[in-house]
N, C-alpha and C positions, 0 to 999 in steps of 0.2 A: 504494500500500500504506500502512495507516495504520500511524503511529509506535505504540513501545511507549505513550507518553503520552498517546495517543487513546484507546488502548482499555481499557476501563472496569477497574477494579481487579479487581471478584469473574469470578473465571475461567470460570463459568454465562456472566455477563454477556457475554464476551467471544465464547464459543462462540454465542451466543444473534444478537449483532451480524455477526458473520460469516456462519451458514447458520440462521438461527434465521426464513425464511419458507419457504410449503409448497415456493414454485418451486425455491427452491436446494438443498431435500433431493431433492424428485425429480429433478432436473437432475444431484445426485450420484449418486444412485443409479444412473440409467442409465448415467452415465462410469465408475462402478467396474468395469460389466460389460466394458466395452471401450471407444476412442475412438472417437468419432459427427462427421459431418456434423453441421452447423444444420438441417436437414431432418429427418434421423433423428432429434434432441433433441426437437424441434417434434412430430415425431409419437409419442415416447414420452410426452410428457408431456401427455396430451386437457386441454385448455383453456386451455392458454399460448398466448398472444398474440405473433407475432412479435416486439416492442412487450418485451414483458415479459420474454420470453428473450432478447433481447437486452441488455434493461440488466442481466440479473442475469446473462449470459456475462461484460457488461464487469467487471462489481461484482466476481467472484470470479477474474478475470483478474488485476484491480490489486490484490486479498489476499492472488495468488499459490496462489491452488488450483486454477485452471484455467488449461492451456496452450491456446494459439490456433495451431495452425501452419498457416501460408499459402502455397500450393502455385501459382506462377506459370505456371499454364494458361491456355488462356482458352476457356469462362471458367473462372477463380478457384476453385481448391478451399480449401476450411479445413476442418480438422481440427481437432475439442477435445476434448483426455485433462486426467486431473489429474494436478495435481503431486505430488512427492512429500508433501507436504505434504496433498495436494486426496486421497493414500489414504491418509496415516492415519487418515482420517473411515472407512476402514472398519466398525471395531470401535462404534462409535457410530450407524452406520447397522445393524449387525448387532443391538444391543441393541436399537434403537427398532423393528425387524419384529417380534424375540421377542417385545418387548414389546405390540407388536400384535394378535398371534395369542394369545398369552394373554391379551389382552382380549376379544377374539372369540369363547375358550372359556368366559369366564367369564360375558359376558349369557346 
């Protein structure tokens, strides 16, 4: 998790540094609805690369917005929800669809 003194001063900047590529908005968007397998992520999200959703689980793992729980079966289940922290992105995922759809009506 980066220190306060890593992350950039303007509060844009910050939120931008943490979930500011498409992978990690769509990867939130699906854990808002419920927690997923790595399987189930991978198929909600058409075009993410193993590879890819995997570095951006670790990425938002160590910010602290997404939980990893590991289920000693075998094989291996894991489980990823967000934290609390990984749903106050609610409110910011709900503005950025509005804002979608009223772009959608507007062309």
């Amino acid at each position: 998790m980066l220190t306060k003194d890593e992350l950039p001063e303007c509060p844009v900047a910050t939120t931008v540094q943490l979930i500011g590529n498409k992978w990690k908005l769509l990867i939130i968007r699906n854990l808002l609805d419920r927690p997923q397998r790595f399987t189930e992520l991978k198929n909600g999200v058409p075009g993410i690369s193993q590879k890819v959703l995997t570095d951006n689980l670790r990425a938002m793992e160590s910010d602290g917005i997404v939980s990893r729980e590991v289920f000693a079966e075998v094989p291996p289940r894991v489980i990823y929800s967000l934290t609390d922290i990984g749903q106050s992105l609610l409110p910011i995922i709900d503005a950025m669809a509005d804002w979608g759809n009223s772009y959608k009506r507007c062309i």
